[in-house]
ZADO-1210 file (C-alpha; in nm, 4 decimals, padded with zeros to 6 digits):
<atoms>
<atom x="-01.5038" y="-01.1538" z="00.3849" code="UNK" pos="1"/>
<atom x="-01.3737" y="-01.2218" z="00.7280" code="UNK" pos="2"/>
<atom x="-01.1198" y="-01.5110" z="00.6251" code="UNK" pos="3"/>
<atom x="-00.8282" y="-01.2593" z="00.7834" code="UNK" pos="4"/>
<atom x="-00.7207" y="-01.5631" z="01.0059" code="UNK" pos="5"/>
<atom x="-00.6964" y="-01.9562" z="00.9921" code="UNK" pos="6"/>
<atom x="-00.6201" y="-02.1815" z="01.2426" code="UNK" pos="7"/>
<atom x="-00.3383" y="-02.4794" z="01.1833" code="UNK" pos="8"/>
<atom x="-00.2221" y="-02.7446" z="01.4283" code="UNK" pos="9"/>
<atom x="00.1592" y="-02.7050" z="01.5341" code="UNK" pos="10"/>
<atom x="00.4270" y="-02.8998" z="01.7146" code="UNK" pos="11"/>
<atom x="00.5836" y="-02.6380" z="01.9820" code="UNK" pos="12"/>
<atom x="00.9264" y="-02.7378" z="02.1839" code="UNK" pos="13"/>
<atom x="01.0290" y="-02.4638" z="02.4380" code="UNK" pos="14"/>
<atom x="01.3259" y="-02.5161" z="02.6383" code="UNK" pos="15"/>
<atom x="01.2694" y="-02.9294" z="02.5715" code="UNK" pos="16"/>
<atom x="00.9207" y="-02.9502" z="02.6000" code="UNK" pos="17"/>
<atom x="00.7079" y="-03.1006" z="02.3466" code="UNK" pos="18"/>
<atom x="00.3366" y="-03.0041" z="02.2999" code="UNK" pos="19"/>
<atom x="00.0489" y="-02.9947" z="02.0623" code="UNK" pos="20"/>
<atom x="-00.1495" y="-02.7027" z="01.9901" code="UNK" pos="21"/>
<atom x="-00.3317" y="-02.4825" z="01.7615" code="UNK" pos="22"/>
<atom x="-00.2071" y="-02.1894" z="01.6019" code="UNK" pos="23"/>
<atom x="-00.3471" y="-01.8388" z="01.4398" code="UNK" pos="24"/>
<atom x="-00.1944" y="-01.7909" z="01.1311" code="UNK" pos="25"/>
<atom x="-00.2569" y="-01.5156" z="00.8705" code="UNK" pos="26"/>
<atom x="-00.4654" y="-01.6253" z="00.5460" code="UNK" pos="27"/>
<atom x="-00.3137" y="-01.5762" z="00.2182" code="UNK" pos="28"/>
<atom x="-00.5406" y="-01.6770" z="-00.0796" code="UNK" pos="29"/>
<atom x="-00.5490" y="-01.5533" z="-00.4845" code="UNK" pos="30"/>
<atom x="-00.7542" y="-01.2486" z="-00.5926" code="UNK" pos="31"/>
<atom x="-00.7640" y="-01.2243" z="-00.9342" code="UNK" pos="32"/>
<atom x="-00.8561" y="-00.8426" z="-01.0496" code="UNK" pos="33"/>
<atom x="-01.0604" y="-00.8446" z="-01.4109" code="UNK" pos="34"/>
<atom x="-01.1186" y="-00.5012" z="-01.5531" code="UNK" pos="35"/>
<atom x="-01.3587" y="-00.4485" z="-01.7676" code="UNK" pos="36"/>
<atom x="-01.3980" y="-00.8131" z="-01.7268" code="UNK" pos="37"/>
<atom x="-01.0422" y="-00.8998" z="-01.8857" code="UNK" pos="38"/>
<atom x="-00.7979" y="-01.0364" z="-01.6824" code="UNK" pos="39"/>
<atom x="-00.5438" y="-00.8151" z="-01.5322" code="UNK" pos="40"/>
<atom x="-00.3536" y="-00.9039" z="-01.2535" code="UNK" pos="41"/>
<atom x="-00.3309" y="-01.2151" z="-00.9764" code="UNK" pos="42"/>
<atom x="-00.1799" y="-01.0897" z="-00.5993" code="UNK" pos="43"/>
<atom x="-00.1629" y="-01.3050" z="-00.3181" code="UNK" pos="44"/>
<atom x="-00.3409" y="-01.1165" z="-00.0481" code="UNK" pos="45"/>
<atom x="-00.5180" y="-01.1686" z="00.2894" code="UNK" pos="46"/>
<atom x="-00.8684" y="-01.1582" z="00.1723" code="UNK" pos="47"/>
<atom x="-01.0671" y="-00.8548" z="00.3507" code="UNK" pos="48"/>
<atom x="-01.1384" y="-00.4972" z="00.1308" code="UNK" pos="49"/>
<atom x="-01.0955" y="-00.6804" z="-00.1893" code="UNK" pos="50"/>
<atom x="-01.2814" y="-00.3880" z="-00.3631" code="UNK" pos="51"/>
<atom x="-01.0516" y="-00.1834" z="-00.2101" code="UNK" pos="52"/>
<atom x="-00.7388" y="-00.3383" z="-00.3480" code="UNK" pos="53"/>
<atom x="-00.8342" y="-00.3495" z="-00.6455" code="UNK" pos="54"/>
<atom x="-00.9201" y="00.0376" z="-00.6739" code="UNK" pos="55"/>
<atom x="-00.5902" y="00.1214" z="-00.5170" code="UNK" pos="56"/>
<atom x="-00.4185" y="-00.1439" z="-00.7486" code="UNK" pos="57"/>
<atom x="-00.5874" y="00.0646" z="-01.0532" code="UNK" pos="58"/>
<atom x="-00.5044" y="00.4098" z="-00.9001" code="UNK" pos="59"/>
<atom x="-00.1069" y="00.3189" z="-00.9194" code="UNK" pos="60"/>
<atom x="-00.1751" y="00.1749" z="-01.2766" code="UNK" pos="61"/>
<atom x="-00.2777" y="00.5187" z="-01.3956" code="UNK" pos="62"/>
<atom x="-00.6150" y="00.4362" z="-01.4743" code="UNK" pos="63"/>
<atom x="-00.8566" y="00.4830" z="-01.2306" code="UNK" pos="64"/>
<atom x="-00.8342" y="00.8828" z="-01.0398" code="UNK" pos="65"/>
<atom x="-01.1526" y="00.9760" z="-00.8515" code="UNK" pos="66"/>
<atom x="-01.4275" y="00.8485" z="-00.7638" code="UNK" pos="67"/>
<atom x="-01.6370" y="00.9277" z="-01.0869" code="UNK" pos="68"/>
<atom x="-01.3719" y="00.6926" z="-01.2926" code="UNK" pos="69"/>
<atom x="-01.5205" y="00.3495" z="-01.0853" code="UNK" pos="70"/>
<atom x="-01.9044" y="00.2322" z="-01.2243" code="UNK" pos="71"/>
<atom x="-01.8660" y="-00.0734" z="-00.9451" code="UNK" pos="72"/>
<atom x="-01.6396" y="-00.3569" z="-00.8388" code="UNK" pos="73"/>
<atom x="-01.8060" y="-00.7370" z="-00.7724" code="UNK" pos="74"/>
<atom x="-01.6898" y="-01.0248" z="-00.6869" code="UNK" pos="75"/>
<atom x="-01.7317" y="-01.3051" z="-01.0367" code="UNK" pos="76"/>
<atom x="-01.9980" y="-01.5495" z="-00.9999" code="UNK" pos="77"/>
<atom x="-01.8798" y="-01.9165" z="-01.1393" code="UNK" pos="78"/>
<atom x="-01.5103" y="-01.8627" z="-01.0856" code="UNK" pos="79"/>
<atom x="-01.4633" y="-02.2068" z="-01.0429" code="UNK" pos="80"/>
<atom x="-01.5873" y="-02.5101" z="-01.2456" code="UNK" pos="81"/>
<atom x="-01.8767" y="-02.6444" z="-01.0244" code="UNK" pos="82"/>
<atom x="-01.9475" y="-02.2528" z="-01.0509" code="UNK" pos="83"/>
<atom x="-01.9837" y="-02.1505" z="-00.6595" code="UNK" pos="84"/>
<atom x="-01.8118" y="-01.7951" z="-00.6008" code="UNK" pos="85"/>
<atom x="-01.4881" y="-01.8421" z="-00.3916" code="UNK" pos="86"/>
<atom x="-01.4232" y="-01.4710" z="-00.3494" code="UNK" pos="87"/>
<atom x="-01.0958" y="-01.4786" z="-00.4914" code="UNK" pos="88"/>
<atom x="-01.1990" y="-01.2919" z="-00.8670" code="UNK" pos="89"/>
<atom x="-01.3211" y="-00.9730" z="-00.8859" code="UNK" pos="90"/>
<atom x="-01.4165" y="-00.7390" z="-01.1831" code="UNK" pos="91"/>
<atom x="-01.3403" y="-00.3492" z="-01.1605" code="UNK" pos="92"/>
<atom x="-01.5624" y="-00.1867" z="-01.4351" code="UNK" pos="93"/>
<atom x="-01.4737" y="00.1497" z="-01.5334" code="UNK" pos="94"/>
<atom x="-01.6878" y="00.4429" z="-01.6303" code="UNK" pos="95"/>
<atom x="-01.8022" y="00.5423" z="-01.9694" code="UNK" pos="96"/>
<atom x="-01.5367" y="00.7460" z="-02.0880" code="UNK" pos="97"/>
<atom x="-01.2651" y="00.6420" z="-01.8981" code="UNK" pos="98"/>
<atom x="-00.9512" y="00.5712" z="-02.0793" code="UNK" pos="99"/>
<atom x="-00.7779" y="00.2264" z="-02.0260" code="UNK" pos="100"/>
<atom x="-00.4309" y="00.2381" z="-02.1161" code="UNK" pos="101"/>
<atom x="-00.3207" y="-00.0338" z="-02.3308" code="UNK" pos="102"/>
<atom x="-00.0657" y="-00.1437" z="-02.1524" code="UNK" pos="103"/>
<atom x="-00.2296" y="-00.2664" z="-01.8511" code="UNK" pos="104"/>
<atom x="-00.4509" y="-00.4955" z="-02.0426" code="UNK" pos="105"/>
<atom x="-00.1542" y="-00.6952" z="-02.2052" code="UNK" pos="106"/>
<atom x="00.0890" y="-00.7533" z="-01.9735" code="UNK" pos="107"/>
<atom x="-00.1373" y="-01.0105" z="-01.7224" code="UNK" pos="108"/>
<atom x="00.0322" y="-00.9413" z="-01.4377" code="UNK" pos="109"/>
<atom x="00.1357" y="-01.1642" z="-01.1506" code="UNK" pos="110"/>
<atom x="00.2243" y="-01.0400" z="-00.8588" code="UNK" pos="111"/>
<atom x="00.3541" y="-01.2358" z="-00.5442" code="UNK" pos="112"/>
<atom x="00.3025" y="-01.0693" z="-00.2006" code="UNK" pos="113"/>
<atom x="00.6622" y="-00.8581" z="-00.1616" code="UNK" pos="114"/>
<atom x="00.7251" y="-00.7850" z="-00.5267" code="UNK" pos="115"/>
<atom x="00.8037" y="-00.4921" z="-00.7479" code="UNK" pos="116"/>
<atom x="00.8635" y="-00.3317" z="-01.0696" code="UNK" pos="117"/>
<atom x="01.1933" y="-00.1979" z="-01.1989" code="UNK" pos="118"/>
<atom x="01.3683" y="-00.0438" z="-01.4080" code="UNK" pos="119"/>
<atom x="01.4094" y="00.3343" z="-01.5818" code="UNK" pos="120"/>
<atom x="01.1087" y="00.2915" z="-01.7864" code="UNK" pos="121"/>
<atom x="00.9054" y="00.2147" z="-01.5261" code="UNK" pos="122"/>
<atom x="01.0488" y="00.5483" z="-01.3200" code="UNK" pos="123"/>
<atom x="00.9700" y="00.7729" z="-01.6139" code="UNK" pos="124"/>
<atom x="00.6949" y="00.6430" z="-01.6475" code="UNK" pos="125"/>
<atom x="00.5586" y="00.7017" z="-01.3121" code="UNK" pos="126"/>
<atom x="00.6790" y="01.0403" z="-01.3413" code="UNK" pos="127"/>
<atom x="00.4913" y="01.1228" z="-01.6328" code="UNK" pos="128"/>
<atom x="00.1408" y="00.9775" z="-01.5938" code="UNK" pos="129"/>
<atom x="00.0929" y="01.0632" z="-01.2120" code="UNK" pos="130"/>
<atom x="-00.2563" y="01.2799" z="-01.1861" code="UNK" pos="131"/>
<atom x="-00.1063" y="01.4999" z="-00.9525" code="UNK" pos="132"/>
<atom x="00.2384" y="01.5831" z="-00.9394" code="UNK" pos="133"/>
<atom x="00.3627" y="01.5550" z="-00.5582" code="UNK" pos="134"/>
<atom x="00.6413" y="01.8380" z="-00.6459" code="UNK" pos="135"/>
<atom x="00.3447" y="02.0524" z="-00.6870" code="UNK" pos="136"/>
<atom x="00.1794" y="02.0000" z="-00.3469" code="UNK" pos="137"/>
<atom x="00.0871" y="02.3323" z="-00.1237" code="UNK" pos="138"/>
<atom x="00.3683" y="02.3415" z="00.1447" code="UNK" pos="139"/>
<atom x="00.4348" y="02.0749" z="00.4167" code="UNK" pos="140"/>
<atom x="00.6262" y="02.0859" z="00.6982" code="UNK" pos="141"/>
<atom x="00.6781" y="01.7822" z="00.9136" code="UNK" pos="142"/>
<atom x="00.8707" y="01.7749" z="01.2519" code="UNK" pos="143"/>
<atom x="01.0739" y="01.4988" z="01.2726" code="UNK" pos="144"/>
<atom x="00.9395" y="01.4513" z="01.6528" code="UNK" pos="145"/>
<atom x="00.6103" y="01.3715" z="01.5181" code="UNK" pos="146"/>
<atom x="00.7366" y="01.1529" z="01.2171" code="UNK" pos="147"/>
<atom x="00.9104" y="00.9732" z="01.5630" code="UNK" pos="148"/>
<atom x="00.5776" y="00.9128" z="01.7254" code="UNK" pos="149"/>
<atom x="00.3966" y="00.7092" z="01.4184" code="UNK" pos="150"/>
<atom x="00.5435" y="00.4074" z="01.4146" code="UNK" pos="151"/>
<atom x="00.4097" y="00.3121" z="01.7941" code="UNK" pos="152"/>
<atom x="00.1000" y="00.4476" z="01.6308" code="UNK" pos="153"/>
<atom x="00.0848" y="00.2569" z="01.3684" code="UNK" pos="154"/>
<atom x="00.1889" y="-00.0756" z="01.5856" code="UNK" pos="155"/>
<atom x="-00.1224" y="00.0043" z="01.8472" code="UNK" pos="156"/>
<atom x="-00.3528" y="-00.0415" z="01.5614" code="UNK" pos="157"/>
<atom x="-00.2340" y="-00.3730" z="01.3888" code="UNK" pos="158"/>
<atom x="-00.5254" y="-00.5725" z="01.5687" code="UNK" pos="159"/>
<atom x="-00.4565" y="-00.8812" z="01.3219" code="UNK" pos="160"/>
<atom x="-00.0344" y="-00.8570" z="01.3772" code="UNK" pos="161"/>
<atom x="-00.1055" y="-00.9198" z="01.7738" code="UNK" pos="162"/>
<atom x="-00.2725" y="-01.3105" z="01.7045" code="UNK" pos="163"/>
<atom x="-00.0464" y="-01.4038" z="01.4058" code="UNK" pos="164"/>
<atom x="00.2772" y="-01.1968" z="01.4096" code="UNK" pos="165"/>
<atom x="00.2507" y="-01.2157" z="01.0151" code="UNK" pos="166"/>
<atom x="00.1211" y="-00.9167" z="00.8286" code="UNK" pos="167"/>
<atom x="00.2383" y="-00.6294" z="00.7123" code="UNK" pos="168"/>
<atom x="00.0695" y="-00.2772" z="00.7859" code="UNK" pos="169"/>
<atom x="00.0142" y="00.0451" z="00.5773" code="UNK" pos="170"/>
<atom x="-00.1270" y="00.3784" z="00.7501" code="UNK" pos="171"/>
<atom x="-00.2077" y="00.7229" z="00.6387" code="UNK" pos="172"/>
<atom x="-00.1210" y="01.0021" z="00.8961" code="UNK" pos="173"/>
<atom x="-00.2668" y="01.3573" z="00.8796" code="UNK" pos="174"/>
<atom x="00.0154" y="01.6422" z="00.8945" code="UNK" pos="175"/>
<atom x="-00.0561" y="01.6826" z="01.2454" code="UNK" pos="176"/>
<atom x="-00.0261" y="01.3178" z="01.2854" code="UNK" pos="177"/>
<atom x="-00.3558" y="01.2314" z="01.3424" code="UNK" pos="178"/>
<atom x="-00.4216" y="00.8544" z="01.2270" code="UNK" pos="179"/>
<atom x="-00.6898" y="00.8080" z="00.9296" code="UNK" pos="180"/>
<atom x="-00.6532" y="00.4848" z="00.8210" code="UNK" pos="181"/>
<atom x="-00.4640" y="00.1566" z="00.8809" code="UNK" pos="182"/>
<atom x="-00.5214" y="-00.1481" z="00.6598" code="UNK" pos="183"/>
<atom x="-00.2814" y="-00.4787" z="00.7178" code="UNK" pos="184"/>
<atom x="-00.2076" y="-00.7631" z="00.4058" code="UNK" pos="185"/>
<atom x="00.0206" y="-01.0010" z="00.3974" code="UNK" pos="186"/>
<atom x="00.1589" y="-00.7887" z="00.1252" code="UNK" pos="187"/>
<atom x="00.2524" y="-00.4489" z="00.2020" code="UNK" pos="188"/>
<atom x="00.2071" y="-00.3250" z="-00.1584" code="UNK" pos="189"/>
<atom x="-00.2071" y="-00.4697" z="-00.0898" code="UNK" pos="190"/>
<atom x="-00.1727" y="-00.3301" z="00.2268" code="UNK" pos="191"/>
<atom x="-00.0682" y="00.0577" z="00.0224" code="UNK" pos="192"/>
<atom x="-00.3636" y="-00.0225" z="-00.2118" code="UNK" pos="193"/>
<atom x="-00.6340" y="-00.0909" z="00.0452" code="UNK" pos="194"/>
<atom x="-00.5928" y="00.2484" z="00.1960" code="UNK" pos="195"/>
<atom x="-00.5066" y="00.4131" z="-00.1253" code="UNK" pos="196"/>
<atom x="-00.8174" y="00.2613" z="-00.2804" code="UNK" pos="197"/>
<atom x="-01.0655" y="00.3233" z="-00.0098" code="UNK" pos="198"/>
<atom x="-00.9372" y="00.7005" z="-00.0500" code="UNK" pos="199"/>
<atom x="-01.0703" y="00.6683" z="-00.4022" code="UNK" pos="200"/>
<atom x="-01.4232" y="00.5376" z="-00.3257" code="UNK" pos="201"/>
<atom x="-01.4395" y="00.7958" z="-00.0482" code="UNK" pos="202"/>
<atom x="-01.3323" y="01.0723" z="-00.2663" code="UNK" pos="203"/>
<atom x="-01.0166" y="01.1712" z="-00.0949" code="UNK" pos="204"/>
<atom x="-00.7518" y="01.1665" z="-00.3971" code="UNK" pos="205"/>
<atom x="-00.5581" y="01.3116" z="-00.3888" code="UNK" pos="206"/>
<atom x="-00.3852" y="01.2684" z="-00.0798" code="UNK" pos="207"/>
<atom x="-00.2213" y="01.5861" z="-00.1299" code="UNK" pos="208"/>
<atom x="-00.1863" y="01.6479" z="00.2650" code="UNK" pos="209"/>
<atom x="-00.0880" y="01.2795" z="00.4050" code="UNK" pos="210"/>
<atom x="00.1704" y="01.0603" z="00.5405" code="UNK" pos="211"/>
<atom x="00.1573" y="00.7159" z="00.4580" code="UNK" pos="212"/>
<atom x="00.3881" y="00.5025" z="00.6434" code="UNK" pos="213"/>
<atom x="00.4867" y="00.1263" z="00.5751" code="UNK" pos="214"/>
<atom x="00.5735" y="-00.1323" z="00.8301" code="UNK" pos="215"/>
<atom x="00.9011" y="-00.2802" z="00.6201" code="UNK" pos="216"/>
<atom x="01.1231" y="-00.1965" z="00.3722" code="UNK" pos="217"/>
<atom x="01.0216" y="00.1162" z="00.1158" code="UNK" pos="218"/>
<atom x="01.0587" y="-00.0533" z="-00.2207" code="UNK" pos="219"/>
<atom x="01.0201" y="00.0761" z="-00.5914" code="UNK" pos="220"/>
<atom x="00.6105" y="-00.0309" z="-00.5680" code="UNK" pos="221"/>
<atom x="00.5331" y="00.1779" z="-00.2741" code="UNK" pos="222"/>
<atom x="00.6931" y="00.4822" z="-00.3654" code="UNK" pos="223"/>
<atom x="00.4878" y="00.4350" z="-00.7353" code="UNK" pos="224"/>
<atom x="00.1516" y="00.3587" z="-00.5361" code="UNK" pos="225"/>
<atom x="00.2510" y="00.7056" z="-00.3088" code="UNK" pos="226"/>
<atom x="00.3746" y="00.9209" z="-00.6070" code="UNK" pos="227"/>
<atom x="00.0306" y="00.7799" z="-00.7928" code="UNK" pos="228"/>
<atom x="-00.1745" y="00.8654" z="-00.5130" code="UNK" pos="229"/>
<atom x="-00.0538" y="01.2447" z="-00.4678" code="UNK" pos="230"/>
<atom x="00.1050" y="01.0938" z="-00.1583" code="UNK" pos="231"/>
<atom x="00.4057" y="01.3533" z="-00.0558" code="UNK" pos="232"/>
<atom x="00.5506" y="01.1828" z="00.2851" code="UNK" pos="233"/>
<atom x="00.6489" y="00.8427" z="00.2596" code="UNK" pos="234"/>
<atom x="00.8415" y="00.6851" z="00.5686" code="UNK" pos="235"/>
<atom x="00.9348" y="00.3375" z="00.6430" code="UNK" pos="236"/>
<atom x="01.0374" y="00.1451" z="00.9599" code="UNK" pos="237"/>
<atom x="01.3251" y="-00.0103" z="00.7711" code="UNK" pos="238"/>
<atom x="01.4838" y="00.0332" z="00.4047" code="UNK" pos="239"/>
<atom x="01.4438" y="00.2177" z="00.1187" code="UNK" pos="240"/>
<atom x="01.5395" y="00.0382" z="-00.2377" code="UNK" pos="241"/>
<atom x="01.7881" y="00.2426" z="-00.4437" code="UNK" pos="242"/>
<atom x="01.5226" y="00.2927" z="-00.7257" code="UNK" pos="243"/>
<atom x="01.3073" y="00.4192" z="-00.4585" code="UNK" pos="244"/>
<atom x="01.5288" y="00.6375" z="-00.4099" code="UNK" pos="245"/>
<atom x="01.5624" y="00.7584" z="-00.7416" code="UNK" pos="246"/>
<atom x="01.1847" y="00.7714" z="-00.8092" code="UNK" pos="247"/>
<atom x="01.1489" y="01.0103" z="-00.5041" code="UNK" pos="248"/>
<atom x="01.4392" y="01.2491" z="-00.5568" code="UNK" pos="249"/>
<atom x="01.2830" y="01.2817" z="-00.9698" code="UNK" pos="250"/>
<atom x="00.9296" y="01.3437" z="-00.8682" code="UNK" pos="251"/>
<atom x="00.9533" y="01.5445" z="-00.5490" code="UNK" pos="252"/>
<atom x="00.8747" y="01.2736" z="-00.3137" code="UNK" pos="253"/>
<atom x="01.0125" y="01.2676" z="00.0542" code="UNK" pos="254"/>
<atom x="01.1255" y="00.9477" z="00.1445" code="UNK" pos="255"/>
<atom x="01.2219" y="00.8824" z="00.5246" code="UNK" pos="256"/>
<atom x="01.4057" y="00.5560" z="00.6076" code="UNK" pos="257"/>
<atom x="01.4745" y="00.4047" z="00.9170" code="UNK" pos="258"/>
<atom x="01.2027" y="00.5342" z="01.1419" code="UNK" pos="259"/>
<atom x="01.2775" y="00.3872" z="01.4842" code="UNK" pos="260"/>
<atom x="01.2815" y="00.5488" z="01.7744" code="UNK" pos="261"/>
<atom x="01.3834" y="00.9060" z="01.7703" code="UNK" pos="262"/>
<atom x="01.6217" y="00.7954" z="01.4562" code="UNK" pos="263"/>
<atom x="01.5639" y="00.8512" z="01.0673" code="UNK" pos="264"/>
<atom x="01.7280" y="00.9009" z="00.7650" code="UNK" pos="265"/>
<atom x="01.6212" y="01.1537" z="00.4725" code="UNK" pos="266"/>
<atom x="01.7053" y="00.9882" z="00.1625" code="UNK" pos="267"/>
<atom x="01.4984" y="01.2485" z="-00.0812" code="UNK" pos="268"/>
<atom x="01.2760" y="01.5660" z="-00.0537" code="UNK" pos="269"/>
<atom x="01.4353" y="01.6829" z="00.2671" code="UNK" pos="270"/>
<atom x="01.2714" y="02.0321" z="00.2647" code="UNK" pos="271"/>
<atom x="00.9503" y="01.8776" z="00.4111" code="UNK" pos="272"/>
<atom x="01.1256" y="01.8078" z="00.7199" code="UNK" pos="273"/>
<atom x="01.1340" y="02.0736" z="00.9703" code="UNK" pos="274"/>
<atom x="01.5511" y="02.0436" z="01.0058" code="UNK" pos="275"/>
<atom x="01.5865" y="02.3532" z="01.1700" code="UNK" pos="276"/>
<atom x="01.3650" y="02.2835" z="01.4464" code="UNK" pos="277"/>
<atom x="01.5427" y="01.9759" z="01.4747" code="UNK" pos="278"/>
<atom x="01.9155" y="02.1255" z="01.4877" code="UNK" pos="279"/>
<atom x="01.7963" y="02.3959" z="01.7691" code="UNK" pos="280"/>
<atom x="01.6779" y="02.0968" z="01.9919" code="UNK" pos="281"/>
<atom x="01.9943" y="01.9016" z="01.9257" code="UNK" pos="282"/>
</atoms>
């Protein structure tokens, strides 16, 4: 919808001078996903793919897998009294036939722009209803130079980042490292289901051969959305949670931590990494 930026007045003092100027700061507004036209979920999100979110959003819920599953997204007419369309309410209507699991149309969820779910019903759940099992993935083997070189990558391509400093990014890397998508959101778990659910309307699921690397922290959410997605690389610039952790050692996901520079840790599915190649150069 182009709304990616705003601009605000700000007071600036550098080094005890005082001036007046206007700043570019990243939007964040509501989207409110229907399906089926119940409501589902609200996320705070940077408007921009909306459709896309909300496809991604459904393919780490379990119910939405290819293409075929989706009869069309639109944004609600009359979503607000005076009944003008604000963008900011969509409805994701599934195909005839597709099952919608009960649980995703009671629980209403709300989700802020850095949270999560936990627990160990969550985990075994996510084990268990994942489409394609990321254990069961043909063979991948990922030098740990090339893993290196994504993050600068990845930076080079958040346009939006450079004018507001304030958004987190998501990319999908081929195994040779070859960049096919980059999507930035306030929230990084948006930011996971943008790519993830453009992959869906272009018929890519699964992702069976990708990297997908995150900007932050690797939480419990972005391992599910991976996992979900037939993701079988995730790496992060920064932390992994401890039930990310968990999740990725039980379904066969490798999880790489602390991607900066030439430096990395392994925290689960280590025999994707080319070690060996690694320990000769060292």
């Amino acid at each position: 919808m182009g709304r990616v930026t705003e601009r605000r007045k700000v007071l600036r003092i550098r080094d005890g001078a005082v001036s007046s100027r206007p700043d570019t700061l990243v939007a964040e507004e509501p989207l409110e996903i229907r399906l089926n036209g119940r409501s589902l979920a609200i996320t705070m999100r940077t408007p921009g793919d909306d459709f896309a979110l909300a496809a991604g959003f459904l393919v780490s819920e379990g119910v939405l897998a290819e293409g075929s599953d989706l009869q069309n997204i639109v944004y609600c007419a009359g979503a607000v009294a005076d009944g003008s369309n604000t963008y900011n309410v969509v409805d994701v209507r599934t195909a005839p036939g597709v099952t919608v699991p009960d649980i995703t149309l009671e629980r209403n969820v709300y989700t802020t722009s850095s949270c999560g779910l936990c627990g160990k019903a969550s985990l075994d759940a996510v084990r268990t209803t994942t489409r394609w099992p990321v254990a069961d993935t043909p063979p991948l083997r990922i030098a740990p130079e090339l893993l290196a070189a994504l993050p600068d990558r990845l930076r080079a391509s958040q346009r939006v980042f450079d004018s507001t400093g304030g958004l987190h990014a998501a990319a999908l890397f081929s195994e040779d490292g070859e960049l096919l998508d980059v999507r930035e959101d306030v929230g990084r778990h948006n930011a996971v289901d943008k790519l993830v659910g453009r992959a869906l309307q272009n018929g890519g699921l699964p992702l069976s051969r990708a990297i997908l690397l995150v900007s932050g922290r690797a939480s419990f959410e972005l391992a599910q959305k991976a996992v979900m997605a037939g993701i079988p690389v995730l790496a992060a610039v920064s932390a992994p949670s401890s039930l990310a952790v968990d999740l990725a050692a039980e379904t066969g996901l490798t999880l790489v931590g602390f991607l900066r520079g030439r430096s990395m840790n392994v925290y689960a599915g280590e025999d994707r990494i080319a070690l060996q190649a690694a320990a000769a150069r060292g």
